[in-house]
N, C-alpha and C positions, 0 to 999 in steps of 0.2 A: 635465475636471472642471467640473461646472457650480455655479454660485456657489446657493446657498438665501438666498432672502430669507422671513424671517418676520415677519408682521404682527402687535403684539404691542399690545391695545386693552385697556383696562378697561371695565368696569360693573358698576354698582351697580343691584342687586335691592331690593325693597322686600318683608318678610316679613309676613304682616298677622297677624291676632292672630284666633285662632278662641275663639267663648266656649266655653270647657269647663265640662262639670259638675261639680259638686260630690262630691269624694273625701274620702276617710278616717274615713266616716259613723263614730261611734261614741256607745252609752248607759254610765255609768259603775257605775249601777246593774243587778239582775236580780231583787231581792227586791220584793212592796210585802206590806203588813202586811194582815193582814184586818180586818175592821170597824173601819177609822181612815178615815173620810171624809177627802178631800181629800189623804190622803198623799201624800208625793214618791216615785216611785221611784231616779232619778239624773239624772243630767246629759247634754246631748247635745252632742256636737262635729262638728265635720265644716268641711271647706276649701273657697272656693271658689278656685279659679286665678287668678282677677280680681284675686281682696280682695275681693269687693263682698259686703254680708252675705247670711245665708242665712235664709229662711224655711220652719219646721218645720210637719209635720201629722202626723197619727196616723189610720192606719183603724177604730181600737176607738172610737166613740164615746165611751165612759166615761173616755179619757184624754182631757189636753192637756200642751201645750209653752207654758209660759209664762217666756220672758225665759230660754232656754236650760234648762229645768228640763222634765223630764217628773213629769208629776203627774195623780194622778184626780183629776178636777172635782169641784167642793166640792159635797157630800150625797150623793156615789159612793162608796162601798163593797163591798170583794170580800168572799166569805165563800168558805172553803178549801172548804168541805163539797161547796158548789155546783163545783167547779172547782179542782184545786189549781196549776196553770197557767194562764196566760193569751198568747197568740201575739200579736205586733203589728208592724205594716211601719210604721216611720217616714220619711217622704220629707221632703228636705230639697230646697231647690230655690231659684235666684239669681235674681235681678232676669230675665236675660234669658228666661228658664222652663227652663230647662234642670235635670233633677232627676236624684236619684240617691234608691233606697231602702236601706234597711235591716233586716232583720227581726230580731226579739228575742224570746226567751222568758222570759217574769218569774215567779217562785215564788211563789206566796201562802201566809205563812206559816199557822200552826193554831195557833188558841190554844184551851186546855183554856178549854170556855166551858161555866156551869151547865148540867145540865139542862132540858130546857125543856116544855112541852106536859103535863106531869102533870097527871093524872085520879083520880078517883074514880068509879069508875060503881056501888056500894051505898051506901048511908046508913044501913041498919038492919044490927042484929045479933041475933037471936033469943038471951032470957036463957037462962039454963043448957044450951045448946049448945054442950058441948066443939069446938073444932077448928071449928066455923061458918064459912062464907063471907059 
């Protein structure tokens, strides 16, 4: 019978830390009002793995991200008639550039708003003319 010797060593690995992106995008809102300039729609949240903060943008022009808050730029206003949706990819993205997006579909409410654009195209009426246009 032959004896086993085993050689019995430790080591220590060193795990390094990969930047991840930014997960768990979310907006709290999906309404915005129509003809209210500046309106908020909701809130945005999202993680980065780090901790380290994250910075938001919007591909709609007519919005922004201000201080965690999605909102249309002041003297931006939606009107339902024109559009009663509006689609938007929010990308959130951390110091190292690493991003993650989001996409959103927000309601544009409809508000019963006066008539508008009324005309008159006569001005005379021929006297004693029953029924005259």
């Amino acid at each position: 019978m032959e004896a086993c010797c085993c050689l019995l060593t430790s080591a220590t690995l060193a795990v390094t830390d990969l930047d991840e992106a930014p997960t768990g995008l979310a907006l709290t809102g999906t309404v915005v009002a129509e003809n209210a300039p500046g309106a908020i729609v909701g809130t945005v949240s999202g993680t980065d793995p780090e901790g380290a903060p994250l910075t938001w943008s919007v591909d709609d022009p007519r919005f922004e991200v201000v201080g965690g808050t999605l909102k249309l730029r002041d003297g931006v206003a939606l009107d339902h008639e024109a559009g009663g949706e509006v689609e938007l990819i929010l990308t959130a993205a951390d110091p190292a550039g690493n991003a993650t997006t989001h996409a959103a579909t927000l309601a544009v409410t409809d508000l019963d708003e006066a008539p508008a654009g009324l005309a008159l195209t006569g001005t005379v009426v021929a006297e004693n003319a029953p029924g005259a246009i």
